[in-house]
mmCIF file of the C-alpha atoms, coordinates in Angstrom:
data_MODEL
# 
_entry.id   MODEL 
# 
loop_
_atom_site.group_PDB 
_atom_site.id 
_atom_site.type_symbol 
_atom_site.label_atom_id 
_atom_site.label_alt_id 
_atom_site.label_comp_id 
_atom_site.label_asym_id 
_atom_site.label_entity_id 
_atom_site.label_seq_id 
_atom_site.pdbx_PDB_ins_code 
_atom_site.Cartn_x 
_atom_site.Cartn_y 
_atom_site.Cartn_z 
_atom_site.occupancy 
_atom_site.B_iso_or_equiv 
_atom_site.pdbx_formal_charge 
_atom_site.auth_seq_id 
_atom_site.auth_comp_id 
_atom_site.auth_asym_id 
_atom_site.auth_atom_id 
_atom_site.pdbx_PDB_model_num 
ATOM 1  C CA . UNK A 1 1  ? 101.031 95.781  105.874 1.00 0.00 ? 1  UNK A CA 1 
ATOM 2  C CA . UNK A 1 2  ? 100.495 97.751  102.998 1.00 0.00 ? 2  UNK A CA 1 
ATOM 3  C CA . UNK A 1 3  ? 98.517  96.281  99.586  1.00 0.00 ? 3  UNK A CA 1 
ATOM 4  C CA . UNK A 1 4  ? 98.539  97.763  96.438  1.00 0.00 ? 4  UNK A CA 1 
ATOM 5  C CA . UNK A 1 5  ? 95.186  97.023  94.222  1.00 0.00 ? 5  UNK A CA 1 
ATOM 6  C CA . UNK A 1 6  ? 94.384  97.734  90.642  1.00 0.00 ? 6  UNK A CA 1 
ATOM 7  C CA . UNK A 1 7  ? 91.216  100.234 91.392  1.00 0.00 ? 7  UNK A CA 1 
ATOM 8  C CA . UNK A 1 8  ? 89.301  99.191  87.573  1.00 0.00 ? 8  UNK A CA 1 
ATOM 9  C CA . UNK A 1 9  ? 89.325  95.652  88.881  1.00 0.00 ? 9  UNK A CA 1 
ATOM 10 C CA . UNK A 1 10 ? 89.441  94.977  92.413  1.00 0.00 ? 10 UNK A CA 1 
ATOM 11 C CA . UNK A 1 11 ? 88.802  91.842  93.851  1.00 0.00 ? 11 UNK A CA 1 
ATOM 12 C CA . UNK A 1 12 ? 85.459  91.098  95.422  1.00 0.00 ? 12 UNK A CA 1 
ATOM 13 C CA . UNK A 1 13 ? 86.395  91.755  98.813  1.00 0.00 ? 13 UNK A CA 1 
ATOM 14 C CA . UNK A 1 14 ? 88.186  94.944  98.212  1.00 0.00 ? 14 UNK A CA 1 
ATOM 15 C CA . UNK A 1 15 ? 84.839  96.097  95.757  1.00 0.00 ? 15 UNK A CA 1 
ATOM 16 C CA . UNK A 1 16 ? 82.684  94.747  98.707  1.00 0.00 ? 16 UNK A CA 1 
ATOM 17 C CA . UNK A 1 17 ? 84.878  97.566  101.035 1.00 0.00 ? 17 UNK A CA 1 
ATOM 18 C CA . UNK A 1 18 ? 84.430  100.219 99.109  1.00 0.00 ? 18 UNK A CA 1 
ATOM 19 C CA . UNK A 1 19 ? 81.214  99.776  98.042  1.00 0.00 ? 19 UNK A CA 1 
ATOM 20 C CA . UNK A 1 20 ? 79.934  99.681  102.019 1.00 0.00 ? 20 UNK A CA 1 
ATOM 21 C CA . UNK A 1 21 ? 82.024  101.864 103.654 1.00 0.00 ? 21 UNK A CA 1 
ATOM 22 C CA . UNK A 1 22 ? 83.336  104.598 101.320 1.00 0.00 ? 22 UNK A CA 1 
ATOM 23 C CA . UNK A 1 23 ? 80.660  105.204 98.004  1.00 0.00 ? 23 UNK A CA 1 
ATOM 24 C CA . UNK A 1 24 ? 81.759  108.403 98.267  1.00 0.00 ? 24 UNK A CA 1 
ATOM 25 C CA . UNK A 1 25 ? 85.262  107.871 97.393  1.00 0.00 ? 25 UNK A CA 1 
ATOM 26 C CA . UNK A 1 26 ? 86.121  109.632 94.094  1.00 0.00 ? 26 UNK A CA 1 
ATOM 27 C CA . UNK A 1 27 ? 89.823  110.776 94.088  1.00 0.00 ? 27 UNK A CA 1 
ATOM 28 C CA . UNK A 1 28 ? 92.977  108.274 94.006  1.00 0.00 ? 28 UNK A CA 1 
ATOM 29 C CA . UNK A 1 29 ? 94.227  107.042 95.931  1.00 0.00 ? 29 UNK A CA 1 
ATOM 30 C CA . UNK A 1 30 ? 91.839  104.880 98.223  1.00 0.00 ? 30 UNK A CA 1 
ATOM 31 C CA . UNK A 1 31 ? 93.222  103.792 101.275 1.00 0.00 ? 31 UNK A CA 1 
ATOM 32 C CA . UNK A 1 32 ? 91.148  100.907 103.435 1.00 0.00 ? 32 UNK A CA 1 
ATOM 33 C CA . UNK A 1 33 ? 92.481  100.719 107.100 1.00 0.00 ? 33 UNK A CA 1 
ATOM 34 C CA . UNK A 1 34 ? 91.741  96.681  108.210 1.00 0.00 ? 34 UNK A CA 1 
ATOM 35 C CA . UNK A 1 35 ? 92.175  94.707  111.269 1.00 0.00 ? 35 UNK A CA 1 
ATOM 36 C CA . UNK A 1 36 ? 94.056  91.341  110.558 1.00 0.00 ? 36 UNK A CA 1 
ATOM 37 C CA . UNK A 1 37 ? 90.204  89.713  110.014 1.00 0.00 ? 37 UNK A CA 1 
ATOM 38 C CA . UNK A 1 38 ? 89.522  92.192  106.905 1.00 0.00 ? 38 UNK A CA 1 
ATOM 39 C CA . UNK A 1 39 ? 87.457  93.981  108.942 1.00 0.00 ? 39 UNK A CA 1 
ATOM 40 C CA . UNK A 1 40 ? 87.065  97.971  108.260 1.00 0.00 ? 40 UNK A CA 1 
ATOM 41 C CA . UNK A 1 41 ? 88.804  100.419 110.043 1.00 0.00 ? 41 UNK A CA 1 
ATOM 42 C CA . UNK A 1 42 ? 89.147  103.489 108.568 1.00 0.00 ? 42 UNK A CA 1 
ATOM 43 C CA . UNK A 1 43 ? 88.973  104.920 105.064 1.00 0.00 ? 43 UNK A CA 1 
ATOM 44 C CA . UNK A 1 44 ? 90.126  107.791 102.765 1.00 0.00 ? 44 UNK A CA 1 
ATOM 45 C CA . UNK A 1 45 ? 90.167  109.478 99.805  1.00 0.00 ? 45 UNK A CA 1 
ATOM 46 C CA . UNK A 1 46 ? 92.415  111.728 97.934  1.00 0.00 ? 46 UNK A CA 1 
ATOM 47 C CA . UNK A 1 47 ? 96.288  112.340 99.016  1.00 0.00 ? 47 UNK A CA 1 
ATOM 48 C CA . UNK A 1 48 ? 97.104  112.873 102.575 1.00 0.00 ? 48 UNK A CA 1 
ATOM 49 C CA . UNK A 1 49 ? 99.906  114.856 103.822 1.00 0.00 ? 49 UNK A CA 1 
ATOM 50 C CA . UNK A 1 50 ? 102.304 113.264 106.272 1.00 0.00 ? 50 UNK A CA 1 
ATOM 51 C CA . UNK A 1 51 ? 100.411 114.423 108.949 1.00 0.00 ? 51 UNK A CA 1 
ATOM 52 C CA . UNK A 1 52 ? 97.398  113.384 107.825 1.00 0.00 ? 52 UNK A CA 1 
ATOM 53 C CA . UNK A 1 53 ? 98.343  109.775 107.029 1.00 0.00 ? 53 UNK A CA 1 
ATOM 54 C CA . UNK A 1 54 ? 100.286 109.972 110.780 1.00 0.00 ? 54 UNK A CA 1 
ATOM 55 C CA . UNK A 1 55 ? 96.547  110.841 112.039 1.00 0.00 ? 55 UNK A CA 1 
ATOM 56 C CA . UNK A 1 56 ? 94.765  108.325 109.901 1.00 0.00 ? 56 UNK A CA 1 
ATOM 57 C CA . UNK A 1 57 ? 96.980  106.018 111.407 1.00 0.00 ? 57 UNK A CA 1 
ATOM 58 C CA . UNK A 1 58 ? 97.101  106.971 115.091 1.00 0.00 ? 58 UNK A CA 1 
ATOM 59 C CA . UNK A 1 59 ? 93.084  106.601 114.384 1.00 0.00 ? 59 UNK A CA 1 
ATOM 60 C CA . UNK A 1 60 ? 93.391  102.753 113.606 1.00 0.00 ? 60 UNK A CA 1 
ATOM 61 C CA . UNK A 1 61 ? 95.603  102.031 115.773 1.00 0.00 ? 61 UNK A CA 1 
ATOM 62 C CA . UNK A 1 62 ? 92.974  103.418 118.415 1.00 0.00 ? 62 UNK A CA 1 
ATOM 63 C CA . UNK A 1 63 ? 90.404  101.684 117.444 1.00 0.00 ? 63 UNK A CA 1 
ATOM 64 C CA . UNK A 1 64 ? 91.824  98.646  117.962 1.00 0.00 ? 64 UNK A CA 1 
# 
């Protein structure tokens, strides 16, 4: 499932992701990778190619 958030006011739980797991992020779009708990994954930063984003994904999905 895919979630679109407004980045200049994210809700708590969203802020609390970023804020742990990627402080680093700076360029748009951010892109959290959950489990169905809300648990991290996997993060990014920046655009992807498609080959990126089928990487990024192939990562989740081993990690579960």
């Amino acid at each position: 499932m895919a979630v679109a958030i407004d980045c200049d006011q994210p809700d708590p739980e969203v802020q609390e992701l970023w804020t742990v797991h990627m402080p680093w992020a700076r360029s748009l779009p951010f892109v959290f990778y959950a489990d169905e708990k809300g648990q991290f994954l996997h993060g990014t930063s920046g655009s992807r190619s498609a080959a990126e984003l089928l990487d990024d994904i192939e990562q989740v999905v081993a990690r579960k």
